[in-house]
gemmi code that builds the backbone of each chain (N, CA, C; Angstrom):
import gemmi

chains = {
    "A": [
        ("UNK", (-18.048, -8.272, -11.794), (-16.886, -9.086, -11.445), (-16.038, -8.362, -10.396)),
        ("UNK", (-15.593, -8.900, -9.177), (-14.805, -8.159, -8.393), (-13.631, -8.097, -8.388)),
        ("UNK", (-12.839, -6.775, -8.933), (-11.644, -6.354, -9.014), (-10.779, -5.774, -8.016)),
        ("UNK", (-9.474, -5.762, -8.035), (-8.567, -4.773, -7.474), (-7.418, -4.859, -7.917)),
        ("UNK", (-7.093, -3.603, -8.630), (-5.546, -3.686, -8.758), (-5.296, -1.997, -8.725)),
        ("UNK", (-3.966, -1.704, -9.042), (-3.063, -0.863, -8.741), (-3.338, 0.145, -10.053)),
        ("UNK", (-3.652, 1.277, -10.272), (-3.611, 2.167, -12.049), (-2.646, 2.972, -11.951)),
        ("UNK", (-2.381, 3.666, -13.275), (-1.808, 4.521, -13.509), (-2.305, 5.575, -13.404)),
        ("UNK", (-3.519, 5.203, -14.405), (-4.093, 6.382, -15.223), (-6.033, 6.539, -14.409)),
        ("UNK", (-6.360, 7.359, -14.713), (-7.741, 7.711, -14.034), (-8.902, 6.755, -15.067)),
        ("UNK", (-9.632, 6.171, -14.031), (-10.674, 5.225, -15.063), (-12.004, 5.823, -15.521)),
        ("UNK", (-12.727, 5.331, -16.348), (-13.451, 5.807, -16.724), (-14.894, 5.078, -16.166)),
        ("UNK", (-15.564, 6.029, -15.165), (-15.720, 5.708, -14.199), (-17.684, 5.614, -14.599)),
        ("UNK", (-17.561, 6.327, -15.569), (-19.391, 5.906, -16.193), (-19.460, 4.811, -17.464)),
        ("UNK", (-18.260, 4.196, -17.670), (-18.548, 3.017, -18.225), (-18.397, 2.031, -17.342)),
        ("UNK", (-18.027, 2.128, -16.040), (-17.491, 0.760, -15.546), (-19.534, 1.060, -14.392)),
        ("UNK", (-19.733, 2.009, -14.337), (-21.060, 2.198, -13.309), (-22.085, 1.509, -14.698)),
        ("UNK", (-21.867, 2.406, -15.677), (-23.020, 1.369, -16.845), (-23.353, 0.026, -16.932)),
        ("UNK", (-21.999, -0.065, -16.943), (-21.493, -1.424, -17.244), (-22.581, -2.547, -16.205)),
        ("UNK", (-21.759, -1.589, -14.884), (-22.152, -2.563, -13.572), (-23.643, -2.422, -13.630)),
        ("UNK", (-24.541, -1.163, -13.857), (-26.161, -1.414, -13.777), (-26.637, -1.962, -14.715)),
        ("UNK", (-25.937, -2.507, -16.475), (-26.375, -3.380, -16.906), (-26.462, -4.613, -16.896)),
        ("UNK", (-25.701, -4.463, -16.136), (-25.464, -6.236, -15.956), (-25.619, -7.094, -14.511)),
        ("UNK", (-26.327, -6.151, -13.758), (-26.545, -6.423, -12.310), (-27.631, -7.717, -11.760)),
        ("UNK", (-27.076, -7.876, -11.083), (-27.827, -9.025, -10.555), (-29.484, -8.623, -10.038)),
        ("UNK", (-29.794, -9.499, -10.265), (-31.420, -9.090, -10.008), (-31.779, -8.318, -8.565)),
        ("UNK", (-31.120, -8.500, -7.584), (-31.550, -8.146, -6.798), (-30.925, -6.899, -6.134)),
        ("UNK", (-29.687, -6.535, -6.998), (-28.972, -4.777, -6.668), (-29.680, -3.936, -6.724)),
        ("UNK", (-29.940, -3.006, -5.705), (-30.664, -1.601, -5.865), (-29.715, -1.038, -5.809)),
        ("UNK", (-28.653, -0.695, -5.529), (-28.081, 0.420, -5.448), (-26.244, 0.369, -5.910)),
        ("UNK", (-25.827, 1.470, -6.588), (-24.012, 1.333, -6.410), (-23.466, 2.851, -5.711)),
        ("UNK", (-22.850, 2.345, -4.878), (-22.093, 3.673, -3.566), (-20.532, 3.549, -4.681)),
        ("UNK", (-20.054, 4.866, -4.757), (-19.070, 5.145, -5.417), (-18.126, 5.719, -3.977)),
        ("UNK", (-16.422, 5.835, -3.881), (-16.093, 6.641, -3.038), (-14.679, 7.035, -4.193)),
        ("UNK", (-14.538, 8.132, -4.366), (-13.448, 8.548, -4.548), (-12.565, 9.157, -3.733)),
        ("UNK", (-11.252, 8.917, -3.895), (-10.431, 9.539, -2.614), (-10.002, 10.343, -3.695)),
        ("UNK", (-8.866, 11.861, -3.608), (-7.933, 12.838, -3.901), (-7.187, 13.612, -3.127)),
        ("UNK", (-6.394, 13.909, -4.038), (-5.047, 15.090, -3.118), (-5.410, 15.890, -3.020)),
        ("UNK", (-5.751, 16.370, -1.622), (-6.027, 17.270, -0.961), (-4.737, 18.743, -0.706)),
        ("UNK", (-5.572, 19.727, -0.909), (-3.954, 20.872, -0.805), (-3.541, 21.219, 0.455)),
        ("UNK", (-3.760, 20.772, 1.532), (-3.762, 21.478, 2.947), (-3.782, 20.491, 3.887)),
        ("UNK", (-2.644, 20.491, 4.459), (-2.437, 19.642, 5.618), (-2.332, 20.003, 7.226)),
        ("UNK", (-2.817, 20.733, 7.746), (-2.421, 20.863, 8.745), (-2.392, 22.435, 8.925)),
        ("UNK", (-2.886, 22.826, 7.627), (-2.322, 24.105, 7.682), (-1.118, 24.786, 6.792)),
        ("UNK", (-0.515, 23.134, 6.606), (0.431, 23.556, 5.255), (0.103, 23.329, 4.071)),
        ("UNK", (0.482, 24.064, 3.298), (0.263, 23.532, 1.555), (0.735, 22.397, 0.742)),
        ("UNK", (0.042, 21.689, 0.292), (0.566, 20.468, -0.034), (0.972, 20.696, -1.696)),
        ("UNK", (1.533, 20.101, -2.461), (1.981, 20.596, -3.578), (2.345, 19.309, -4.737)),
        ("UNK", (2.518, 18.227, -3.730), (1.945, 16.869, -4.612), (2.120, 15.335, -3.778)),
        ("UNK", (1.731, 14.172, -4.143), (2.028, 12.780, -3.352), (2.374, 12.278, -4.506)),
        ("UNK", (3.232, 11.421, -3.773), (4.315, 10.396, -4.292), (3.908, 9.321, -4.077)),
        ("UNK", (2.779, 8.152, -4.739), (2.572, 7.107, -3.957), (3.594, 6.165, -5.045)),
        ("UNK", (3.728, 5.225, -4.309), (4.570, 4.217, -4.553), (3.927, 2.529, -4.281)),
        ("UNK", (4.163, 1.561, -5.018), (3.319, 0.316, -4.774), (4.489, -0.570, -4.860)),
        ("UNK", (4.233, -1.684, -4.239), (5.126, -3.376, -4.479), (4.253, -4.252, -5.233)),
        ("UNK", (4.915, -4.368, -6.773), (3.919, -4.935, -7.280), (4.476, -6.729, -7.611)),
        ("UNK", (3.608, -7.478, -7.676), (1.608, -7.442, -8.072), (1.737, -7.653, -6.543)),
        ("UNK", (2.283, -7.367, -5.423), (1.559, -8.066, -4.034), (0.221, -6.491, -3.563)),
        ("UNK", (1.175, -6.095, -3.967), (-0.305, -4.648, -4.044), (-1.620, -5.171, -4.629)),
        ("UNK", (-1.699, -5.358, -5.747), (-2.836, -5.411, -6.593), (-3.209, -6.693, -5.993)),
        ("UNK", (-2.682, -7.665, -5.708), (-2.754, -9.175, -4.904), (-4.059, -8.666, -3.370)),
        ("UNK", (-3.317, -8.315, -3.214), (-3.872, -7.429, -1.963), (-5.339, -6.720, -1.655)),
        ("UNK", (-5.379, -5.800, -2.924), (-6.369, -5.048, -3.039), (-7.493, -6.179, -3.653)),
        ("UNK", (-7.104, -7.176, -4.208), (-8.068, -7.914, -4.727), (-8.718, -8.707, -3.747)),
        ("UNK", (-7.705, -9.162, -2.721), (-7.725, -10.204, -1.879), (-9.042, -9.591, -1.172)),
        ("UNK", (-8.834, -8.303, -0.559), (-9.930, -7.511, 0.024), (-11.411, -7.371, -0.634)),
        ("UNK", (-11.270, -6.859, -1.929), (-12.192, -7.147, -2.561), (-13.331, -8.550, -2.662)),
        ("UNK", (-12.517, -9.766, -3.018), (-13.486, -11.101, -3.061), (-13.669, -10.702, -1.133)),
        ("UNK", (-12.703, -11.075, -0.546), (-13.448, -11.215, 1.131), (-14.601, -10.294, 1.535)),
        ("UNK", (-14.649, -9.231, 1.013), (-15.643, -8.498, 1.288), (-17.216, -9.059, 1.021)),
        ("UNK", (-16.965, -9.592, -0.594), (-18.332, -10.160, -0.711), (-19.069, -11.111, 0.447)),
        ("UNK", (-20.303, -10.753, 0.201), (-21.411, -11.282, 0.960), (-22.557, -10.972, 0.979)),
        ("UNK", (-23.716, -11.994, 1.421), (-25.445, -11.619, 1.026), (-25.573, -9.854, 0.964)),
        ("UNK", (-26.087, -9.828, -0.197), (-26.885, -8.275, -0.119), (-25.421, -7.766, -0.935)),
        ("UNK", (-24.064, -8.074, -1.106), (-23.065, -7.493, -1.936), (-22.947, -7.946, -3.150)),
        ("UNK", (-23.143, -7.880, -4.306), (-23.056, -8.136, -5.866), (-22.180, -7.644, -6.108)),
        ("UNK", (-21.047, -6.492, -6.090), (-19.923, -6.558, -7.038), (-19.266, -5.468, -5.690)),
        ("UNK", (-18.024, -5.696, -5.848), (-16.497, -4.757, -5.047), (-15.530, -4.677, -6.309)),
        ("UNK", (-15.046, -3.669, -6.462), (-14.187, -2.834, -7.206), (-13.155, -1.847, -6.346)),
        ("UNK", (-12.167, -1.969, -6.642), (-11.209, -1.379, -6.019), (-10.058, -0.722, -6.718)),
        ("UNK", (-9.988, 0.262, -7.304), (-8.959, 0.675, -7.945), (-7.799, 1.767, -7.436)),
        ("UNK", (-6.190, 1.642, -7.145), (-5.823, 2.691, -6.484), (-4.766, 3.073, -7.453)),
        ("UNK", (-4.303, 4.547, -7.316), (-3.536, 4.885, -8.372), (-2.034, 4.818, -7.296)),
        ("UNK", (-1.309, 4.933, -8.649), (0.140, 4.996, -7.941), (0.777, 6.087, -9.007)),
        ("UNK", (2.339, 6.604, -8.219), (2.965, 7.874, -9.503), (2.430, 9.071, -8.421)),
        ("UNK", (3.268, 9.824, -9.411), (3.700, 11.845, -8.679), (2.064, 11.690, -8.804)),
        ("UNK", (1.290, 12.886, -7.826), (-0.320, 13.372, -8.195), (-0.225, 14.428, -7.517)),
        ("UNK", (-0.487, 15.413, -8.699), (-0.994, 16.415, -7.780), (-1.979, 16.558, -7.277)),
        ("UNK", (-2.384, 17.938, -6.262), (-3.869, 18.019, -5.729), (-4.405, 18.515, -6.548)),
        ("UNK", (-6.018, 18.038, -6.538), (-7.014, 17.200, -6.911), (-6.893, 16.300, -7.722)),
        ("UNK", (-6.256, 15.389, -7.456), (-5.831, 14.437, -8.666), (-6.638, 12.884, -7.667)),
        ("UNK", (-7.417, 12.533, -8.431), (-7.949, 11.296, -8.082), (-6.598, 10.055, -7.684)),
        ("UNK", (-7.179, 9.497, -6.031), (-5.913, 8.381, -6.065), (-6.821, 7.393, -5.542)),
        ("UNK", (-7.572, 6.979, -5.417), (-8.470, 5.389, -5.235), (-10.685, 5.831, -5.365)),
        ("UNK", (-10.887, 4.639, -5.940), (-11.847, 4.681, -6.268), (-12.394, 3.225, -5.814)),
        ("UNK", (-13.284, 2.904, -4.851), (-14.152, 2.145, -4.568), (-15.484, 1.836, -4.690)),
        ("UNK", (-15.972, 0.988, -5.759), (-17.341, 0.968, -6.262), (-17.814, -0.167, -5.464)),
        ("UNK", (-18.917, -0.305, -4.692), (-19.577, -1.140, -4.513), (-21.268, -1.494, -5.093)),
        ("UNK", (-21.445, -2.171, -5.547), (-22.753, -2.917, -5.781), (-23.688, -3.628, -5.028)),
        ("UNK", (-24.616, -3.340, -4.463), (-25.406, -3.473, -2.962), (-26.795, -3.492, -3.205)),
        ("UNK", (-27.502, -4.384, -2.297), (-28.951, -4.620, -2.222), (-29.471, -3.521, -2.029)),
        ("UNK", (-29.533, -2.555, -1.447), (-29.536, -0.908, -0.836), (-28.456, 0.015, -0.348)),
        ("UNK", (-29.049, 0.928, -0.541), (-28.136, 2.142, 0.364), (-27.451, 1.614, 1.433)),
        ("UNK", (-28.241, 1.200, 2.451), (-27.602, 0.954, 3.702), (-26.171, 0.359, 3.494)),
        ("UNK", (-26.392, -0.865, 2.892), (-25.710, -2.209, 3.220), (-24.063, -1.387, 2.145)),
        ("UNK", (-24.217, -1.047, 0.812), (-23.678, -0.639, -0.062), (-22.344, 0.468, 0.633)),
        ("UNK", (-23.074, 1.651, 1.524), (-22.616, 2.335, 2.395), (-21.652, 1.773, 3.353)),
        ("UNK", (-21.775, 1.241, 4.310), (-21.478, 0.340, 5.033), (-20.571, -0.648, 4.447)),
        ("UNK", (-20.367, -0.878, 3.531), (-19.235, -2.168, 2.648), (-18.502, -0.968, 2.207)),
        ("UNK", (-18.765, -0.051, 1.495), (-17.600, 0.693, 1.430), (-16.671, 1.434, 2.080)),
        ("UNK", (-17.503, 1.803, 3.178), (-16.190, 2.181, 4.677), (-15.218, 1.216, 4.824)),
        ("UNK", (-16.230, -0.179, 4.675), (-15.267, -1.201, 5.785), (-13.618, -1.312, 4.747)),
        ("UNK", (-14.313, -1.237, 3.332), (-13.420, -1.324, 2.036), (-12.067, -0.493, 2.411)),
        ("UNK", (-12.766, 1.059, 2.496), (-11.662, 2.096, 2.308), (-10.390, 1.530, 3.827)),
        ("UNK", (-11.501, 1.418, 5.143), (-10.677, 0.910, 5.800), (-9.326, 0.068, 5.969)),
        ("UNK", (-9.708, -0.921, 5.541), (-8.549, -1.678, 4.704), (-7.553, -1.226, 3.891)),
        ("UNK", (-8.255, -0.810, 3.186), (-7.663, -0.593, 1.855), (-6.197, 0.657, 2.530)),
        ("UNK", (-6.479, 1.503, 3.572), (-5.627, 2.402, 3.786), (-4.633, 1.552, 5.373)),
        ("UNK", (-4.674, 0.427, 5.362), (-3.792, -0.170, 6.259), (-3.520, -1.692, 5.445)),
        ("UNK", (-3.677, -2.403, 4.295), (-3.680, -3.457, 4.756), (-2.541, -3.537, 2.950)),
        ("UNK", (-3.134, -3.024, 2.481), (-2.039, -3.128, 1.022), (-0.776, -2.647, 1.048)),
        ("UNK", (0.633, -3.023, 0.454), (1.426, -2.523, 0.623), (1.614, -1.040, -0.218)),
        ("UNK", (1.313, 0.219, -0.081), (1.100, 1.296, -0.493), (1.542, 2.540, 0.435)),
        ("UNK", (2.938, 3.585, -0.204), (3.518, 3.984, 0.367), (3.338, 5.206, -0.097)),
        ("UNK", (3.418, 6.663, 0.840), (2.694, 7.956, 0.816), (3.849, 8.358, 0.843)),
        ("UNK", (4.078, 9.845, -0.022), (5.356, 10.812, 0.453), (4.714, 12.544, -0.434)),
        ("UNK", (4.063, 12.674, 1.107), (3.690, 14.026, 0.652), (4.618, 15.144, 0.642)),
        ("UNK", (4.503, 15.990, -0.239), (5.476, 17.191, -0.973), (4.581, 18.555, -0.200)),
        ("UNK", (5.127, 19.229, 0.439), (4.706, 20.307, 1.056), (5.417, 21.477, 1.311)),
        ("UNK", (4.782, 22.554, 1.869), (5.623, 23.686, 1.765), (6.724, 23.754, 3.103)),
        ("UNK", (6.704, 23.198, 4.210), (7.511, 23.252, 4.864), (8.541, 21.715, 5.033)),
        ("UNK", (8.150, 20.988, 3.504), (9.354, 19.657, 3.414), (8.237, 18.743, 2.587)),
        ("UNK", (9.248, 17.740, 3.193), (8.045, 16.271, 2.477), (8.653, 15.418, 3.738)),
        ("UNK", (7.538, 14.723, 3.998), (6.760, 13.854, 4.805), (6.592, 12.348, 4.329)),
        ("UNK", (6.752, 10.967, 4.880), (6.260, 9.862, 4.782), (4.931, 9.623, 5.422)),
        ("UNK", (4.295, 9.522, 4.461), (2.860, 9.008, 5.893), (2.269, 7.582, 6.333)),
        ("UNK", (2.062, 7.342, 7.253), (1.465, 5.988, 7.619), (0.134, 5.772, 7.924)),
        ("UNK", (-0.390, 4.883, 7.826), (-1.452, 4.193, 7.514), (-2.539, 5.202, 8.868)),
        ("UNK", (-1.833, 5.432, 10.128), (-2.625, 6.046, 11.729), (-2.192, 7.494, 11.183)),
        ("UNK", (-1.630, 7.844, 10.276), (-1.328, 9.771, 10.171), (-0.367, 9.601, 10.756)),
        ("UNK", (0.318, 9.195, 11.211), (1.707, 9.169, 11.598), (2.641, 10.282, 10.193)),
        ("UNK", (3.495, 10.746, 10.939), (3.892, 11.585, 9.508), (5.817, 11.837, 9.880)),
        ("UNK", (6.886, 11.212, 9.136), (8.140, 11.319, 9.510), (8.465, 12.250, 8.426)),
        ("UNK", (9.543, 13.147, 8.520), (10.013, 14.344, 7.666), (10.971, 13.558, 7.111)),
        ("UNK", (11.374, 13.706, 6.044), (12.258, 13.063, 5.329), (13.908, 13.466, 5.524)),
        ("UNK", (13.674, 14.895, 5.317), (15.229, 15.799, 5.575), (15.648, 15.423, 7.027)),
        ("UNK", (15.325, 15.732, 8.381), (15.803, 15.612, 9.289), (15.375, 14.351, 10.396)),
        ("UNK", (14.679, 13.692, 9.354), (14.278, 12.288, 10.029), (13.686, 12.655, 11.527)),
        ("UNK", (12.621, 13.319, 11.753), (12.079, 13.400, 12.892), (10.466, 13.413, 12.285)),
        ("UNK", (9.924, 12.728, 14.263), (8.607, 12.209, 14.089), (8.020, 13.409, 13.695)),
        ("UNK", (6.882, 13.934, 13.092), (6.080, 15.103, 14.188), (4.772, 14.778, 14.924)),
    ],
    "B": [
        ("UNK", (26.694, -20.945, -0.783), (25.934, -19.557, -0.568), (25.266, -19.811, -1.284)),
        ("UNK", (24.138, -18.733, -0.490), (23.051, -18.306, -0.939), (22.696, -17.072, -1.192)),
        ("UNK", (22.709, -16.401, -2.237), (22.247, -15.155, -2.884), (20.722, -14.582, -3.108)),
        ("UNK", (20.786, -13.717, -2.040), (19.657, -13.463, -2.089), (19.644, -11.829, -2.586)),
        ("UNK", (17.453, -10.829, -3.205), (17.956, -9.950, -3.923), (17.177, -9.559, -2.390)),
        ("UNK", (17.823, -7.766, -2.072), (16.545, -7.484, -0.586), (16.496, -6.092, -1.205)),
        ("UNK", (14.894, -5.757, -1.486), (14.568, -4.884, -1.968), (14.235, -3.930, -0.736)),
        ("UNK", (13.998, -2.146, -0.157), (14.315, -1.419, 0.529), (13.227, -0.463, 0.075)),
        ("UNK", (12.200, -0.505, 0.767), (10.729, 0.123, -0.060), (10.554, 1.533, 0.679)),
        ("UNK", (10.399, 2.315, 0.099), (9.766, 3.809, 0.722), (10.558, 4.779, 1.597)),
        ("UNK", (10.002, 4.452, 2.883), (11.141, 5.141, 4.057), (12.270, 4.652, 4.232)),
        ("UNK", (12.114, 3.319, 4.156), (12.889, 2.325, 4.816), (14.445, 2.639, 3.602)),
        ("UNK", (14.138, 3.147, 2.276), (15.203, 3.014, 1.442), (16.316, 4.470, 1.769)),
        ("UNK", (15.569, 5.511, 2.316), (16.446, 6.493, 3.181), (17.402, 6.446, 3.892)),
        ("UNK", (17.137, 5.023, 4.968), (18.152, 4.746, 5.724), (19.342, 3.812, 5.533)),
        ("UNK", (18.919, 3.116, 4.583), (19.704, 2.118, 3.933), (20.725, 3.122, 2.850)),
        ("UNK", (19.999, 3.996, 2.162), (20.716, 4.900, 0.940), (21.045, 4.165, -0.508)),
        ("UNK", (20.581, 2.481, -0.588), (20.321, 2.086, -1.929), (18.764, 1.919, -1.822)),
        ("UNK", (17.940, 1.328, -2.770), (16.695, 0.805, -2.677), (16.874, -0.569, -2.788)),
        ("UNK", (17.469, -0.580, -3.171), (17.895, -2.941, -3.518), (19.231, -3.105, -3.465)),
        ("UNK", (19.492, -4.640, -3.516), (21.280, -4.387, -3.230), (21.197, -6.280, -3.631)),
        ("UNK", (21.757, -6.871, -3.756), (21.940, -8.537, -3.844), (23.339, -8.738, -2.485)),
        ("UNK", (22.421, -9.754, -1.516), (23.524, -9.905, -0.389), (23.496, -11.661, -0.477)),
        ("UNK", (24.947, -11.914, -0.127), (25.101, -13.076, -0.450), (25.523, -13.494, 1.454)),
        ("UNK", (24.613, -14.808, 1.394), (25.057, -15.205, 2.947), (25.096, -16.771, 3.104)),
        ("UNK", (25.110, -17.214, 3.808), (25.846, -19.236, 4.066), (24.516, -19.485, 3.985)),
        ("UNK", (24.918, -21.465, 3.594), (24.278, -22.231, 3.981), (23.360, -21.942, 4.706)),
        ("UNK", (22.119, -22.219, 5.334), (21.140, -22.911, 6.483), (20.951, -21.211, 7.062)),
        ("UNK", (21.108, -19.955, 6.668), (21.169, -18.837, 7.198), (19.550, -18.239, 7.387)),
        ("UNK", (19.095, -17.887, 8.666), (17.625, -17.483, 8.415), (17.414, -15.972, 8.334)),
        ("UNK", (16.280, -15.727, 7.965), (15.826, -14.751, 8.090), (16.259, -13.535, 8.836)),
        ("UNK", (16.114, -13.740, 10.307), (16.604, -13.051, 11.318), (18.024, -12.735, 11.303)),
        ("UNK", (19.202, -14.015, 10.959), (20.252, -14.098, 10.274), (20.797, -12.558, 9.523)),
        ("UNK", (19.520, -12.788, 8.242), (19.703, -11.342, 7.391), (19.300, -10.147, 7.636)),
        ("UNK", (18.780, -10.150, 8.231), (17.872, -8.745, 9.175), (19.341, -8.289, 9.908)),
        ("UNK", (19.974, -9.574, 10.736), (21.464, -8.603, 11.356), (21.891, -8.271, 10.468)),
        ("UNK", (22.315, -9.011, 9.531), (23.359, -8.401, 8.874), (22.922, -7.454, 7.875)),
        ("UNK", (21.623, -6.693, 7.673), (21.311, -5.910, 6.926), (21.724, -4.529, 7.993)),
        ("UNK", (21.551, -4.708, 9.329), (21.542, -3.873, 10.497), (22.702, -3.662, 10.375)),
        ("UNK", (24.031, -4.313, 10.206), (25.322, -4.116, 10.428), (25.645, -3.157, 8.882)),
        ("UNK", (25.279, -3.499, 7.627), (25.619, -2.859, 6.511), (24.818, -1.802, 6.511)),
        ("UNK", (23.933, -1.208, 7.021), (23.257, 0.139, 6.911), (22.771, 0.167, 8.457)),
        ("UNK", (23.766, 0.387, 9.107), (23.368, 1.258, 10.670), (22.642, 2.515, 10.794)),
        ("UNK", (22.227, 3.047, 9.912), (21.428, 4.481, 9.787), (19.582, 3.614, 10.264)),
        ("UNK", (19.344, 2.103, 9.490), (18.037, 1.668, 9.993), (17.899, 1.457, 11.320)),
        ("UNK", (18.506, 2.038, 12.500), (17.815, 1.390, 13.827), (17.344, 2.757, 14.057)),
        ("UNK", (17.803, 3.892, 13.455), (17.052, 4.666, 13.986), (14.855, 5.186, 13.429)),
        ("UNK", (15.434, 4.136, 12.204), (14.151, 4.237, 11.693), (13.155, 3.315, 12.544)),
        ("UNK", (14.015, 2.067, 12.850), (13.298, 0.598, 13.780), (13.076, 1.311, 15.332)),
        ("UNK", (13.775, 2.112, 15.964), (13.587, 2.774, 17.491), (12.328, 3.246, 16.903)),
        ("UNK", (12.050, 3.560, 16.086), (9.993, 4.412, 16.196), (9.179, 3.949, 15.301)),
        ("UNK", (9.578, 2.934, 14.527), (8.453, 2.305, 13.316), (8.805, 0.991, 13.235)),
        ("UNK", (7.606, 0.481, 12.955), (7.912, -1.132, 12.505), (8.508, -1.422, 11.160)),
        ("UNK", (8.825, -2.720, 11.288), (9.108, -3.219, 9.557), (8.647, -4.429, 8.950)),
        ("UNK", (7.870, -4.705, 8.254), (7.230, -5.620, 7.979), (8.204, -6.392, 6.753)),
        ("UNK", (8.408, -7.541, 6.978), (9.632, -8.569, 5.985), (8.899, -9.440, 5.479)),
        ("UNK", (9.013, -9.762, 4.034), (8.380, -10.240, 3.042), (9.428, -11.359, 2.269)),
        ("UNK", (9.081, -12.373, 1.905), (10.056, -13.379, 1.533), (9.141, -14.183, 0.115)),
        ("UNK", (9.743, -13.166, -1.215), (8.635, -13.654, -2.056), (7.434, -13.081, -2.289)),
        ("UNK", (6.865, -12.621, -1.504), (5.705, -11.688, -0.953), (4.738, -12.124, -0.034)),
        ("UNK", (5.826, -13.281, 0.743), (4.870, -13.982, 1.941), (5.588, -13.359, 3.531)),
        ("UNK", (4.718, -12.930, 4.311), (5.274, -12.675, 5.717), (5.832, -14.722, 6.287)),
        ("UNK", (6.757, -15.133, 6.051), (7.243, -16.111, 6.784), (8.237, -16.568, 8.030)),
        ("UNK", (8.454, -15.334, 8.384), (8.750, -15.661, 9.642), (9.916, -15.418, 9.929)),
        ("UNK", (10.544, -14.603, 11.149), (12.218, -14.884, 11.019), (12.735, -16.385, 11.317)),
        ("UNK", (12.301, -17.125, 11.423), (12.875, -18.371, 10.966), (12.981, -19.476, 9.917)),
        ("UNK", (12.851, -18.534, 8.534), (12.807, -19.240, 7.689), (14.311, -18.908, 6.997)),
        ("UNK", (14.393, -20.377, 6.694), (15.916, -20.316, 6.480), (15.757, -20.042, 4.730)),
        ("UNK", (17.063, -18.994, 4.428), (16.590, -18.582, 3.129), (17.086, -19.396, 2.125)),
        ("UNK", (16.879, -18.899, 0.561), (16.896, -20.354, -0.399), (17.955, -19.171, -1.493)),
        ("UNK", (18.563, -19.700, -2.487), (19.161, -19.399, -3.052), (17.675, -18.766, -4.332)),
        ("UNK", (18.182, -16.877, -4.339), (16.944, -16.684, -5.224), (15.877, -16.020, -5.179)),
        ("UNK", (15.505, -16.162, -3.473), (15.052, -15.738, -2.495), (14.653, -13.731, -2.751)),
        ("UNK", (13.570, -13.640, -3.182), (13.469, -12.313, -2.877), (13.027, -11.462, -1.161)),
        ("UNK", (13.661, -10.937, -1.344), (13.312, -10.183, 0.270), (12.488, -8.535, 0.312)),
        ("UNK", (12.012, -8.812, 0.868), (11.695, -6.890, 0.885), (11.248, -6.459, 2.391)),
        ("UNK", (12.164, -5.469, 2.236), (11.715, -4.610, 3.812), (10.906, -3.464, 3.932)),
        ("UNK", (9.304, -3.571, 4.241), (8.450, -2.691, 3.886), (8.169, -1.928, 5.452)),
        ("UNK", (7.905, -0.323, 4.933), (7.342, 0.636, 6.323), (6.203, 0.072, 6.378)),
        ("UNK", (5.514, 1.054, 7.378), (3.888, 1.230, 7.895), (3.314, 1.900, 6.752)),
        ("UNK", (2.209, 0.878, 5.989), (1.683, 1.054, 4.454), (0.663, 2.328, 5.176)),
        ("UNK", (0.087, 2.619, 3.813), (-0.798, 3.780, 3.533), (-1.363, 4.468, 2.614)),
        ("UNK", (-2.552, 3.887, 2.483), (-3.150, 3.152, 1.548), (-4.067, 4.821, 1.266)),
        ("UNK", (-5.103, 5.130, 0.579), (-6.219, 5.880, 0.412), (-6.127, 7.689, 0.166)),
    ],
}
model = gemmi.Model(1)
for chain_id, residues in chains.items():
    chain = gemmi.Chain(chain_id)
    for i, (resn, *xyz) in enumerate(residues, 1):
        res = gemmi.Residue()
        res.name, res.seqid = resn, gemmi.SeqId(i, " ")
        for name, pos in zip(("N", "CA", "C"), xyz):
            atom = gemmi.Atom()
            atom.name, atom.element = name, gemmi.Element(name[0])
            atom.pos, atom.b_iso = gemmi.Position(*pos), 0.0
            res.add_atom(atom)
        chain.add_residue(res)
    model.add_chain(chain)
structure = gemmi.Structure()
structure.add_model(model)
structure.setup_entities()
């Protein structure tokens, strides 16, 4: 079934893959997983946690919306889950499962996924670092919070 | 009047210095209407608007600065999202 919404909490990510290879459509060979996380190092600086923030349900509205449009021949299931709340690094913040006729195609739907998914939902970044905290935008764009300048 | 609530998401709530606020404005008043007068009650946002966009939500529909608002009316003024 194709999902998307907004979590709290980290999913459990070999019942929902079970799930999906038991119950797959006859003709799925393959499921491409992508996990995203907080990374500690930005630039060179130390990162120390993200702040994501959501508008809800137009978020989860959103992420779903992407999800059904995505489907198409050779796609059997899109899953989209993104977290919101303080995270530290390595802390899981979106997970994209796709369900696919093959590798190729499976691969390929999940780029186009993440793509989206990091410009098109309303989902707001505020990384915590050692020389401040930062807003980030969708192109890496990055504004400092304290002295309100670009960098 | 029409009472509307305008919610102030992320960056955008820095420059403003509340995150939400309830602004009450006339009859037949649009969109664009409230956008000035959000500009006039928190002058700290043009400096956020001189280098970033703002995307305006009415309900959670992009409708346009010419939609004239309704009594009830949720608003929200969202940055450049960022998603992954």
């Amino acid at each position: 079934m194709v999902e998307g919404r907004v979590i709290e909490n980290d999913i459990d990510l070999n019942k929902i893959v079970d799930h999906l290879a038991r119950h797959a459509h006859e003709g799925m060979g393959a499921i491409v997983i992508f996990i995203g996380f907080v990374k500690g190092d930005i630039d060179g600086k130390k990162v120390s946690r993200l702040d994501y923030s959501v508008y809800e349900p137009y978020t989860s509205k959103k992420l779903e919306e992407i999800a059904s449009e995505e489907m198409e021949e050779g796609i059997y299931d899109i899953k989209i889950f993104h977290k919101y709340g303080n995270l530290d690094v390595g802390d899981k913040t979106l997970y994209i499962i796709v369900g696919a006729k093959g590798r190729k195609k499976g691969f390929e739907k999940a780029i186009k996924v993440l793509e989206r998914v990091k410009f098109e939902p309303p989902i707001f970044k505020l990384e915590h670092r050692e020389d401040g905290e930062y807003w980030v935008f969708g192109d890496g764009t990055r504004l400092k919070r304290e002295s309100r300048d670009v960098r | 009047m029409v009472r509307v609530k305008v919610k102030y998401l992320a960056a955008i709530s820095d420059y403003t210095g509340v995150p939400e606020e309830e602004i009450e404005v006339g009859d037949g008043v649009t969109l664009a209407d409230l956008l000035n007068r959000i500009r006039e009650l928190h002058p700290d946002l043009a400096k956020f608007e001189d280098r970033f966009s703002i995307l305006v939500l009415v309900n959670g529909v992009n409708r346009g600065l010419n939609y004239k608002l309704m009594d009830g009316d949720r608003v929200a003024l969202l940055p450049p999202v960022s998603g992954g």
